[in-house]
NUVEX-43480 format. One record per residue: residue number from 1; residue in one letter; x, y, z of N, C-alpha, C, CB in turn; chain. Coordinates in steps of 0.02 Angstrom, whole numbers. Glycine has a CB too. Layout:
<rs>
[r NUM, 'A', [X, Y, Z], [X, Y, Z], [X, Y, Z], [X, Y, Z], 'A']
...
</rs>
This chain:
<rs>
[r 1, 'X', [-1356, 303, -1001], [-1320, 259, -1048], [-1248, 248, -1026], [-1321, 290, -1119], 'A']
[r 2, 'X', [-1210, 304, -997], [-1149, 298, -971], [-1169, 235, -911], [-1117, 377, -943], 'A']
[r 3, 'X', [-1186, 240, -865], [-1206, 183, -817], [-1200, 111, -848], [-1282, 194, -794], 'A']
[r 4, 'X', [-1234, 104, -915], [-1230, 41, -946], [-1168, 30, -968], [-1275, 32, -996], 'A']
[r 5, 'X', [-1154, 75, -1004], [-1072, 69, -1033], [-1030, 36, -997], [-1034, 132, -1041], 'A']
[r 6, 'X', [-1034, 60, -925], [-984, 53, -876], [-1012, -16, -841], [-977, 122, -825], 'A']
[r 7, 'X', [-1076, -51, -849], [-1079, -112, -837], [-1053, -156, -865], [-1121, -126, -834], 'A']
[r 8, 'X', [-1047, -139, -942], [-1029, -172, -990], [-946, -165, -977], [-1062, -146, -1059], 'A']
[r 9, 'X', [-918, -133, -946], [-838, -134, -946], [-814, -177, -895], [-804, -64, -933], 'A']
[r 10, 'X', [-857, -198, -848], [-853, -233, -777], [-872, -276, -802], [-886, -215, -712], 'A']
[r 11, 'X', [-917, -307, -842], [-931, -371, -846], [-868, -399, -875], [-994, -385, -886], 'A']
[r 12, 'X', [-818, -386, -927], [-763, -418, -920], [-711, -422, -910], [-756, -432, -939], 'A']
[r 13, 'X', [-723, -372, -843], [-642, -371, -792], [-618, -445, -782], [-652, -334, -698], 'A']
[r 14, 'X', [-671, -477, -758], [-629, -549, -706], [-614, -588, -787], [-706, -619, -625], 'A']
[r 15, 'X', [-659, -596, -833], [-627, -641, -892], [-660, -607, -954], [-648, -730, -887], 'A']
[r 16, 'X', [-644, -632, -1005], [-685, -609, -1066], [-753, -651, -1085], [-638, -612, -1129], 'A']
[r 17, 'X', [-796, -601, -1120], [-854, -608, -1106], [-891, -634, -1177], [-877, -544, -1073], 'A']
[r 18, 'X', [-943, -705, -1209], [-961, -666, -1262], [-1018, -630, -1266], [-961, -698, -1308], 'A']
[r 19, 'X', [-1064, -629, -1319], [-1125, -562, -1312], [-1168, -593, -1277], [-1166, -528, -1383], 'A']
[r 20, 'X', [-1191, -675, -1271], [-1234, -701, -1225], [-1220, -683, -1161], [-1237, -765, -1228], 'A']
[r 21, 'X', [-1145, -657, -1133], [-1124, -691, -1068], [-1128, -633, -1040], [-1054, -731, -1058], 'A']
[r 22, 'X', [-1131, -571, -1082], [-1143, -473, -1082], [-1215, -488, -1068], [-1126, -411, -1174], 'A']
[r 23, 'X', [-1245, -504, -1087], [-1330, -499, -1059], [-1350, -517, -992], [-1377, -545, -1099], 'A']
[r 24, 'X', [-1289, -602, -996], [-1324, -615, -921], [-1261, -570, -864], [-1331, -726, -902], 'A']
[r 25, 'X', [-1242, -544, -890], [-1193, -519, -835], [-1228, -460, -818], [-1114, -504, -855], 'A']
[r 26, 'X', [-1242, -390, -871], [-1260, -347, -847], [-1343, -341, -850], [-1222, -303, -872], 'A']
[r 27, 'X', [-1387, -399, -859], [-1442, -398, -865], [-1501, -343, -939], [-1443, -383, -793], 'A']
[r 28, 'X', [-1434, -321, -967], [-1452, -288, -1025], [-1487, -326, -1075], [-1399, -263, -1052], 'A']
[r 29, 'X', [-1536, -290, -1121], [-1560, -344, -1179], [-1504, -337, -1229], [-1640, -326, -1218], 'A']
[r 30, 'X', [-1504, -390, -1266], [-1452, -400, -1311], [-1439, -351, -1360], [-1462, -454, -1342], 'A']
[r 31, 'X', [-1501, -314, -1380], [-1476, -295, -1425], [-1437, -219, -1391], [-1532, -294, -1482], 'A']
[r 32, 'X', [-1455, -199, -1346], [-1416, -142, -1300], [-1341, -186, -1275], [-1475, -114, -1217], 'A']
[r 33, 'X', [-1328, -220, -1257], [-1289, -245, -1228], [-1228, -247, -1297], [-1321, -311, -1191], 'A']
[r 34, 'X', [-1263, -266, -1372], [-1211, -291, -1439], [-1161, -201, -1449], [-1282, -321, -1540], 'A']
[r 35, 'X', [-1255, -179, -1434], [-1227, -95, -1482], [-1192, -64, -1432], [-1297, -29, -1513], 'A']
[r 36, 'X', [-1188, -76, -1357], [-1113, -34, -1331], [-1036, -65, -1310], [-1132, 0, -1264], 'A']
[r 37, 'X', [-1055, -117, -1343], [-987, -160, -1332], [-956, -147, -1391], [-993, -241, -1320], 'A']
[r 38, 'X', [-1012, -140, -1449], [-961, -114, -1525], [-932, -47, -1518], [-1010, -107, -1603], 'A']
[r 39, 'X', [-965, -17, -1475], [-932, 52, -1464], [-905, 71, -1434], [-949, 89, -1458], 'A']
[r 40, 'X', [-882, 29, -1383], [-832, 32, -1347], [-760, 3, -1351], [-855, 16, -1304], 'A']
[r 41, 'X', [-783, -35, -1402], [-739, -76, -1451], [-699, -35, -1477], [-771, -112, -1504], 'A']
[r 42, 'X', [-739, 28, -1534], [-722, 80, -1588], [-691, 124, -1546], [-782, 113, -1632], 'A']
[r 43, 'X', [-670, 138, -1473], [-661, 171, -1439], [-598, 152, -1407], [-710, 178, -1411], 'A']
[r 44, 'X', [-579, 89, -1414], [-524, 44, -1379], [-529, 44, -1317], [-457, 61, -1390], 'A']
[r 45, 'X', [-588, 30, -1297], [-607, 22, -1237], [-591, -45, -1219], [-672, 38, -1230], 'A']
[r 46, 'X', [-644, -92, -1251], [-647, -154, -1293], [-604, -168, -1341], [-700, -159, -1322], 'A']
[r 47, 'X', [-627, -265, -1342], [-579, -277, -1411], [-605, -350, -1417], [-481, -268, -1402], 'A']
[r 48, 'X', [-587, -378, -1453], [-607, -426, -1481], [-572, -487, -1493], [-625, -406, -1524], 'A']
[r 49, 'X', [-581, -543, -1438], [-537, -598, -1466], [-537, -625, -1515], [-535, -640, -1443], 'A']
[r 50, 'X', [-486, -698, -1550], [-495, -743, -1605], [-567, -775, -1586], [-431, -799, -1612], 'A']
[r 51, 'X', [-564, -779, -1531], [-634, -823, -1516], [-703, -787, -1515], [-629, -855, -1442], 'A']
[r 52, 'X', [-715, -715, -1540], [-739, -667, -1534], [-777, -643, -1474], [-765, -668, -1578], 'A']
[r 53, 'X', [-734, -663, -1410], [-770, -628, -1370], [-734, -563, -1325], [-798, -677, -1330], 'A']
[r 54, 'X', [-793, -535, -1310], [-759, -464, -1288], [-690, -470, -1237], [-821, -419, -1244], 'A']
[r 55, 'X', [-665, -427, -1226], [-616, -396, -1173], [-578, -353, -1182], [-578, -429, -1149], 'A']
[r 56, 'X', [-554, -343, -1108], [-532, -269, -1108], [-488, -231, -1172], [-490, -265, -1045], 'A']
[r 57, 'X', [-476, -170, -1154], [-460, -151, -1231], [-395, -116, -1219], [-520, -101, -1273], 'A']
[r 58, 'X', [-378, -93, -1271], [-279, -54, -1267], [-275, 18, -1229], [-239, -29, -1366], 'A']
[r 59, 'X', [-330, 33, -1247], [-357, 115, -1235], [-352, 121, -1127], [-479, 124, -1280], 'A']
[r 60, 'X', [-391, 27, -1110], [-389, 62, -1039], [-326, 60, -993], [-442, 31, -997], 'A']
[r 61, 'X', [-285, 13, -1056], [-208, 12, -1024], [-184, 70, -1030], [-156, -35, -1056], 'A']
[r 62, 'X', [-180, 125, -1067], [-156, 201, -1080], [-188, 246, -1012], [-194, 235, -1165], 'A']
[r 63, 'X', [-259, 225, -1011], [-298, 287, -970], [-275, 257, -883], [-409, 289, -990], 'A']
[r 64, 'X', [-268, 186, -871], [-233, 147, -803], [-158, 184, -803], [-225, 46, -813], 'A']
[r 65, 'X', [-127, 182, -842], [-56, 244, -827], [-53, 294, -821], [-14, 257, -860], 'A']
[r 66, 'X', [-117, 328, -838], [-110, 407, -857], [-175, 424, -763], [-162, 438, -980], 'A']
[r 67, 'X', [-217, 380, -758], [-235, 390, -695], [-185, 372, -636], [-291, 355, -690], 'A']
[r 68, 'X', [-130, 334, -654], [-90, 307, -595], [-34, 380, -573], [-39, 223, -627], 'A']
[r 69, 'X', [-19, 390, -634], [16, 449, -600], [-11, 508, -601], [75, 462, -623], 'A']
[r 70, 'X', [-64, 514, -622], [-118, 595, -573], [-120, 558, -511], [-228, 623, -606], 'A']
[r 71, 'X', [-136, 500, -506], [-154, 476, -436], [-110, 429, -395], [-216, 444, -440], 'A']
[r 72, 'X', [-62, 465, -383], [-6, 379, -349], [-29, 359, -293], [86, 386, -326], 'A']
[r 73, 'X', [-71, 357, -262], [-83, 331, -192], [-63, 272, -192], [-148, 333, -168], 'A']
[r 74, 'X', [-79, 248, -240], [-71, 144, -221], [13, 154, -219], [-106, 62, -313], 'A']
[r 75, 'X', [63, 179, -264], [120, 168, -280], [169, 193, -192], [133, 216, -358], 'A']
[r 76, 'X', [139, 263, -184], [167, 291, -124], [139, 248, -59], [147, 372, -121], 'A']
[r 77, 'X', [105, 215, -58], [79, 177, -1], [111, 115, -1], [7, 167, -2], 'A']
[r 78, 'X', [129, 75, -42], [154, 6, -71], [198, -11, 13], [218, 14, -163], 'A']
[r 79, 'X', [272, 48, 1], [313, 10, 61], [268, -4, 136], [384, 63, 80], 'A']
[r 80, 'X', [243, 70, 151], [177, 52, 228], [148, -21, 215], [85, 117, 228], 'A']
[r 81, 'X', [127, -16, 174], [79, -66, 155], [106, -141, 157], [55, -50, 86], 'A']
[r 82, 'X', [166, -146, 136], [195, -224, 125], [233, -223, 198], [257, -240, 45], 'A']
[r 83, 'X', [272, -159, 222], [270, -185, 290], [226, -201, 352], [297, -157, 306], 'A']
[r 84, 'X', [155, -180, 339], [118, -198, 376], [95, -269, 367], [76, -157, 376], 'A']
[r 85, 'X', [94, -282, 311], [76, -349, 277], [141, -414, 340], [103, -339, 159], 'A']
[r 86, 'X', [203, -394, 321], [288, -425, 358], [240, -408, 420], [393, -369, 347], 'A']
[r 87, 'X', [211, -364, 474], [220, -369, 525], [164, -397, 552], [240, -322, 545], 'A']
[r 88, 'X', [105, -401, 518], [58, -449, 520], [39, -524, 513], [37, -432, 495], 'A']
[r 89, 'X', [87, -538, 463], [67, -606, 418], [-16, -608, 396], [83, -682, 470], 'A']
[r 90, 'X', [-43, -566, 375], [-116, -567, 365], [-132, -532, 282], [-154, -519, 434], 'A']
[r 91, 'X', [-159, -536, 265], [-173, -492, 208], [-195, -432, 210], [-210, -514, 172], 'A']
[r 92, 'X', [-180, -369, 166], [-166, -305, 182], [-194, -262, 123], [-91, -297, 196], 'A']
[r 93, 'X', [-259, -235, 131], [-307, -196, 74], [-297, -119, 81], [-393, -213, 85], 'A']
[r 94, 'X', [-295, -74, 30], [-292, -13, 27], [-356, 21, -28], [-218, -1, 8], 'A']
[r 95, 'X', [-429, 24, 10], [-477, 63, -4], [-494, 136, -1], [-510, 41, 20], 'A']
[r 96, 'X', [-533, 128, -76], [-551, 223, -77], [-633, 209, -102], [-489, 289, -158], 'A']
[r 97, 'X', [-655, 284, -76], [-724, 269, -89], [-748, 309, -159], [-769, 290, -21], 'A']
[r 98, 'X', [-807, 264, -175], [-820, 291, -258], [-890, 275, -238], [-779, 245, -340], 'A']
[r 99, 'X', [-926, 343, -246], [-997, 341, -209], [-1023, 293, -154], [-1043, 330, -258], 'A']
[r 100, 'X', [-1059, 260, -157], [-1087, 194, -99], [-1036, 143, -111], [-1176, 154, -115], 'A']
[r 101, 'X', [-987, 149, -150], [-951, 70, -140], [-890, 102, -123], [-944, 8, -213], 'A']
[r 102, 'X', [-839, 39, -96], [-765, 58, -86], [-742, 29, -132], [-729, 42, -25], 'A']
[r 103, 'X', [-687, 45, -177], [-638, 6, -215], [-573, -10, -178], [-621, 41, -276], 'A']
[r 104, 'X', [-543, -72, -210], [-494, -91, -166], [-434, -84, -230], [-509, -172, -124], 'A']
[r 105, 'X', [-412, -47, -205], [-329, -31, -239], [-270, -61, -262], [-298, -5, -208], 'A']
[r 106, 'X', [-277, -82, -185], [-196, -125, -179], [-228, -193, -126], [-111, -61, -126], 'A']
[r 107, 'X', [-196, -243, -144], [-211, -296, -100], [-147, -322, -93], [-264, -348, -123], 'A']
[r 108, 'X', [-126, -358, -28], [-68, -378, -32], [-89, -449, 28], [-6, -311, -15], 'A']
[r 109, 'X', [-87, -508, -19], [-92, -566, 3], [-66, -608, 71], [-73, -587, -41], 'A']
[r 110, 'X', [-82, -635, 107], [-76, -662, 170], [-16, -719, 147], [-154, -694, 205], 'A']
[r 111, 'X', [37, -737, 166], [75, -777, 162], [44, -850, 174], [122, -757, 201], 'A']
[r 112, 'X', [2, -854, 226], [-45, -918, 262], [-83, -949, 190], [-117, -884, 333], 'A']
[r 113, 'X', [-65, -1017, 175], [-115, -1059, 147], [-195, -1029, 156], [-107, -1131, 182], 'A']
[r 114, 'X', [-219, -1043, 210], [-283, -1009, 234], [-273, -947, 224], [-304, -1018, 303], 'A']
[r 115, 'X', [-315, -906, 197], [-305, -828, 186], [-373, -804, 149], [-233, -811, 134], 'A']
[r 116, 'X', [-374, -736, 152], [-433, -702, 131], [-419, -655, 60], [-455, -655, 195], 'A']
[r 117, 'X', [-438, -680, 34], [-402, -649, -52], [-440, -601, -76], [-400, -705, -122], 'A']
[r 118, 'X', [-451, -522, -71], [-472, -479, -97], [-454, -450, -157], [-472, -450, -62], 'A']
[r 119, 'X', [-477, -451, -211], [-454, -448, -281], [-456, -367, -297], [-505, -497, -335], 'A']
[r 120, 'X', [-369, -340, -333], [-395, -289, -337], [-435, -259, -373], [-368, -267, -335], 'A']
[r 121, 'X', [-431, -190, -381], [-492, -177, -417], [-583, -182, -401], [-477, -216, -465], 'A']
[r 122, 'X', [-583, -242, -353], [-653, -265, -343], [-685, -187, -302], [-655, -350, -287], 'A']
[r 123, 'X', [-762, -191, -319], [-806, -128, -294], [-852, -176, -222], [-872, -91, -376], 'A']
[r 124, 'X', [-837, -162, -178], [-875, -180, -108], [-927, -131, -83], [-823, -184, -49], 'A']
[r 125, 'X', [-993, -134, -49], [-1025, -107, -35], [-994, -50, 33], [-1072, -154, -32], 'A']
[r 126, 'X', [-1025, 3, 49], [-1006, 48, 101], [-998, 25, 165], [-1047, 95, 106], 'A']
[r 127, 'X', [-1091, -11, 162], [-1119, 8, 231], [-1088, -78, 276], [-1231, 25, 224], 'A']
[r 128, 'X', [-1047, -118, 245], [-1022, -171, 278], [-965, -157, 300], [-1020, -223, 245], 'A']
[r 129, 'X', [-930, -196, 335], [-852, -225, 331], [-803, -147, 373], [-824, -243, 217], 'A']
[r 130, 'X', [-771, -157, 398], [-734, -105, 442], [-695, -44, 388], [-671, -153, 494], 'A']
[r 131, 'X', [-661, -66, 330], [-647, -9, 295], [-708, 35, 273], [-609, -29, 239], 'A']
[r 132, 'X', [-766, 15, 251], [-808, 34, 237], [-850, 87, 274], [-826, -7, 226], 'A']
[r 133, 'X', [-828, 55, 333], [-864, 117, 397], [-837, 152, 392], [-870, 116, 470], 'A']
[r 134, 'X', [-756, 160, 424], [-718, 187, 389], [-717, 254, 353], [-712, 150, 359], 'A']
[r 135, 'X', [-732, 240, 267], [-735, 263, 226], [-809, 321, 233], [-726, 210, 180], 'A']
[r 136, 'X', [-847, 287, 254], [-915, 319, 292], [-886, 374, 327], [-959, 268, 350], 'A']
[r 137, 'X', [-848, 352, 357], [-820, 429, 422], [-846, 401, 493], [-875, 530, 406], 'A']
[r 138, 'X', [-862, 331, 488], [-846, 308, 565], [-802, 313, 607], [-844, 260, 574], 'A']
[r 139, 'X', [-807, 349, 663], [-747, 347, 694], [-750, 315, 783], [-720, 428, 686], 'A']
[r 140, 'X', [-696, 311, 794], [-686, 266, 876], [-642, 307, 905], [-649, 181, 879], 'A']
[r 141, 'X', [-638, 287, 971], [-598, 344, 1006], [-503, 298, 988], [-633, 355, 1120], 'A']
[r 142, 'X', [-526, 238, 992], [-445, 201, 969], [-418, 233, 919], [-443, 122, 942], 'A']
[r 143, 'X', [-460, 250, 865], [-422, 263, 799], [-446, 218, 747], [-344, 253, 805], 'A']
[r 144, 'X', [-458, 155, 768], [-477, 106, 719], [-544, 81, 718], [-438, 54, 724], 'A']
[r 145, 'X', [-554, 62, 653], [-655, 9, 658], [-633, -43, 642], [-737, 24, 594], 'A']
[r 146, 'X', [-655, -108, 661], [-640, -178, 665], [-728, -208, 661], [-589, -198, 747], 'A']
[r 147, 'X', [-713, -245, 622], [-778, -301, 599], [-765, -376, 596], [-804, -287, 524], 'A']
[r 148, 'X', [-799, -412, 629], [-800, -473, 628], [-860, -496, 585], [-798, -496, 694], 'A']
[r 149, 'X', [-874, -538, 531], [-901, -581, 495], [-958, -539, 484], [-909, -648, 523], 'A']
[r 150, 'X', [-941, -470, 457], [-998, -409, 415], [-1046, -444, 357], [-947, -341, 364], 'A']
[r 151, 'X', [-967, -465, 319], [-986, -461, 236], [-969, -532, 227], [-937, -403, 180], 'A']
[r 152, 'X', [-932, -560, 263], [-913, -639, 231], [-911, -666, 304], [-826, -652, 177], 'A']
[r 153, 'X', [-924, -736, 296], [-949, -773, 360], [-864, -807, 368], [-1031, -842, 345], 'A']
[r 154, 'X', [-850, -800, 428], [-775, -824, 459], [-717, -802, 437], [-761, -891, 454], 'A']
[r 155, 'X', [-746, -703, 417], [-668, -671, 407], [-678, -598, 455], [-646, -650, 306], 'A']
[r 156, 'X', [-641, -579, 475], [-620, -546, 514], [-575, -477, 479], [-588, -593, 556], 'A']
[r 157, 'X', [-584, -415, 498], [-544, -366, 479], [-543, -299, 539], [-570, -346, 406], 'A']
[r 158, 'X', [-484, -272, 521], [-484, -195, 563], [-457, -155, 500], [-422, -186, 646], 'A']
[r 159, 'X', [-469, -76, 492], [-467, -25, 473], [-438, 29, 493], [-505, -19, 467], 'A']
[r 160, 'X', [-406, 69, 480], [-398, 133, 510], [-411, 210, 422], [-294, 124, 558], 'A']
[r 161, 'X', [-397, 251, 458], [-418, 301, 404], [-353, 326, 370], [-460, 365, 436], 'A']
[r 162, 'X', [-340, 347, 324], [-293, 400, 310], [-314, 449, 290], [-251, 389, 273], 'A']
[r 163, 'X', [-299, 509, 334], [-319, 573, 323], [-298, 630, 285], [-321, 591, 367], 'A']
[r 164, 'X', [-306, 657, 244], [-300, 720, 209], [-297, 801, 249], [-359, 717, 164], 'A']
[r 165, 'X', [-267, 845, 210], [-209, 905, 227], [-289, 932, 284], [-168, 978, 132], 'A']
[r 166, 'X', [-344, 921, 241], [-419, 957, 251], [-458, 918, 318], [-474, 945, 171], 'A']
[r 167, 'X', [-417, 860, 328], [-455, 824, 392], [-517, 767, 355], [-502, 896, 449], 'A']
[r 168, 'X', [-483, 755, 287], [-564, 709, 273], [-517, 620, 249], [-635, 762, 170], 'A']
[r 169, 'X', [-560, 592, 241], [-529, 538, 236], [-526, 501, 182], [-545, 507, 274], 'A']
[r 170, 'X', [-454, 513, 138], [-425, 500, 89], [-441, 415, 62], [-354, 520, 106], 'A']
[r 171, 'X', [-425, 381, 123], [-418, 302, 89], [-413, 265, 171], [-327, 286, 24], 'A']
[r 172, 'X', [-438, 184, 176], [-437, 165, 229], [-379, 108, 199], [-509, 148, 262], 'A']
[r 173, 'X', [-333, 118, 258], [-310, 51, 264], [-339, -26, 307], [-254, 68, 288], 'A']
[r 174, 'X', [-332, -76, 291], [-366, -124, 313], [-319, -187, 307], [-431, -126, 278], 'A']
[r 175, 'X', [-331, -229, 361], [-277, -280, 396], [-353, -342, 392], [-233, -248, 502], 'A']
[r 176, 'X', [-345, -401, 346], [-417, -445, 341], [-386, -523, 350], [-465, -433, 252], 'A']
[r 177, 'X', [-448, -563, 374], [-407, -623, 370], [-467, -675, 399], [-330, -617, 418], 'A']
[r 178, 'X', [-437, -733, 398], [-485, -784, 460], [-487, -771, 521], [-466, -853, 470], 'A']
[r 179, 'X', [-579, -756, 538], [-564, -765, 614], [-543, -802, 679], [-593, -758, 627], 'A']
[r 180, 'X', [-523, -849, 638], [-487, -911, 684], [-416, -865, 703], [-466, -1000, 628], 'A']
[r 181, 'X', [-380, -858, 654], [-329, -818, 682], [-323, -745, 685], [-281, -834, 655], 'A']
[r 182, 'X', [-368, -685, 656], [-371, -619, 686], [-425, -626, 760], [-402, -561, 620], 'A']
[r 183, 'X', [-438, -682, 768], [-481, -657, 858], [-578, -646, 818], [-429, -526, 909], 'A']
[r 184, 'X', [-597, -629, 897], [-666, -585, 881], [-642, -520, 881], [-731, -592, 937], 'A']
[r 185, 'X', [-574, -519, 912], [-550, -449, 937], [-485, -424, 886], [-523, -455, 1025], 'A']
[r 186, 'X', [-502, -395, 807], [-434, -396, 771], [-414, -331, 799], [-433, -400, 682], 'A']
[r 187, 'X', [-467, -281, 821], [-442, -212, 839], [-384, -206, 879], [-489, -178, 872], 'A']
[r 188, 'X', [-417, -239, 922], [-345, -264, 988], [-307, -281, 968], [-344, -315, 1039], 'A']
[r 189, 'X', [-301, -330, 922], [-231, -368, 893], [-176, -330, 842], [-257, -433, 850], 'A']
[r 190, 'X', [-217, -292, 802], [-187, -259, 743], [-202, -170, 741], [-221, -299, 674], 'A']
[r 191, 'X', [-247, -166, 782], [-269, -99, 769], [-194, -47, 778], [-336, -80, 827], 'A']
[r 192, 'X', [-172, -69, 838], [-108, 4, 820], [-80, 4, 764], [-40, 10, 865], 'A']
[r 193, 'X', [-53, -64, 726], [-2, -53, 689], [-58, -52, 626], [66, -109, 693], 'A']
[r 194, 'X', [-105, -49, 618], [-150, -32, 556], [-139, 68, 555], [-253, -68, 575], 'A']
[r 195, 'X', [-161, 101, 617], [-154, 137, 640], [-83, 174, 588], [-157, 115, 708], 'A']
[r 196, 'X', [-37, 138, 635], [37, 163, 610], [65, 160, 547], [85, 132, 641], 'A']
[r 197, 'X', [13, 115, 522], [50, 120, 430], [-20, 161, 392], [66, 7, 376], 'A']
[r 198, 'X', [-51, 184, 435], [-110, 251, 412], [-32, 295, 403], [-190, 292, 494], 'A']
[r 199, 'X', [-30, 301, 462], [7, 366, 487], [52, 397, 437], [51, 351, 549], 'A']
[r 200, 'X', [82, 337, 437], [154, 313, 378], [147, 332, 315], [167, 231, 364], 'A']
[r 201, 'X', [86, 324, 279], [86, 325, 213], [60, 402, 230], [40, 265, 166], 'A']
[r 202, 'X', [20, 443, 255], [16, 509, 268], [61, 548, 262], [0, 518, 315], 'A']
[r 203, 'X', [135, 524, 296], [184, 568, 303], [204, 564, 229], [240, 552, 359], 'A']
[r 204, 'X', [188, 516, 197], [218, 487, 139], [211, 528, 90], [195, 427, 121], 'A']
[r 205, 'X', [130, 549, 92], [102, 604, 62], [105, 660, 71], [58, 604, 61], 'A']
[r 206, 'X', [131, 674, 127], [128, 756, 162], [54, 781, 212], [130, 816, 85], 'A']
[r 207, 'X', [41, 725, 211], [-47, 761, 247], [-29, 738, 305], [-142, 727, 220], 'A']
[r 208, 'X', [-72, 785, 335], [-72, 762, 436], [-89, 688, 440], [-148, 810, 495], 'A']
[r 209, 'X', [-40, 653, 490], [-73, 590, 523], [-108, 587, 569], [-41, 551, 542], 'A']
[r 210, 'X', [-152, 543, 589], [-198, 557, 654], [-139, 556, 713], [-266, 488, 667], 'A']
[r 211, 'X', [-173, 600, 762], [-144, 633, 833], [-93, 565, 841], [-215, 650, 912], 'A']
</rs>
């Protein structure tokens, strides 16, 4: 039932939802779909527009602050992160893994008209896309995994890991974009300095950077 709950909370991340739009989103029958949205409602999970349809609720704005600082990664990574973004011109993702999917944290947008817009928050599958390997515990002798057109047709990305005090791998950073302008080859192009703002946000944290 928790599983459903938590479909029902995703179905109206991107907009608000009403109870027809809860069925076809999480494929629930209605009447499962009414009775955990009211209770998640009673929970301030949920809430309820003038227009009566669901969305998010007050409760997950409290528990988003109270997880941000048990967990600052996104906050302590921000400067690595936006300078890699300045030394790239490309758009700049900061993934962690949550069973078979990666979540994306922090996104930080490509300056370029043309650009690859990863929304945060969004849940991506494992077994695609170079952070994902990544996150798997793929490793290369460079340091970095780089994917050309995995998960989306004519985008391009490289990865590197950030590692923890224990040697395991905390969160991938990732450098994404069109392959017109990251190459077939983004590893080559970006991999050190993906690499170096791993490194960066490591020290940031106190955990070993790779060699």
């Amino acid at each position: 039932m928790l599983d459903k709950a938590v479909h029902v909370l995703r179905a109206v991340a991107d907009q608000p939802q009403s109870l027809g739009g809860l069925q076809t989103e999480t494929g629930l029958p209605r009447a499962t779909a009414h009775r955990l949205a009211v209770a998640l409602e009673t929970q301030g999970l949920l809430r309820r527009g003038d227009d009566g349809r669901f969305d998010l609720g007050p409760e997950l704005a409290s528990l988003g602050r109270t997880a941000a600082e048990r967990f600052p990664l996104a906050g302590l990574a921000m400067p690595a992160l936006e300078a890699l973004r300045t030394a790239t011109d490309e758009s700049v993702q900061l993934f962690v893994r949550e069973g078979l999917h990666r979540r994306c944290v922090v996104s930080l947008q490509s300056p370029h008209a043309l650009r690859w817009i990863v929304p945060e928050g969004v849940l991506f599958p494992l077994e695609v896309g170079s952070a994902g390997r990544v996150l798997s515990g793929e490793t290369t002798v460079p340091g970095w995994v780089e994917s050309i057109e995995e998960r989306e047709s004519g985008v391009a990305s490289v990865s590197a890991p950030l590692i923890g005090t224990d040697g395991s791998v905390i969160a991938a950073v990732s450098v994404s974009g069109p392959v017109d302008r990251l190459t077939r080859g983004p590893g080559a192009r970006f991999g050190g300095q993906v690499i170096a703002a791993a490194d960066e946000i490591a020290r940031t944290l106190g955990t070993s950077p790779q060699g």
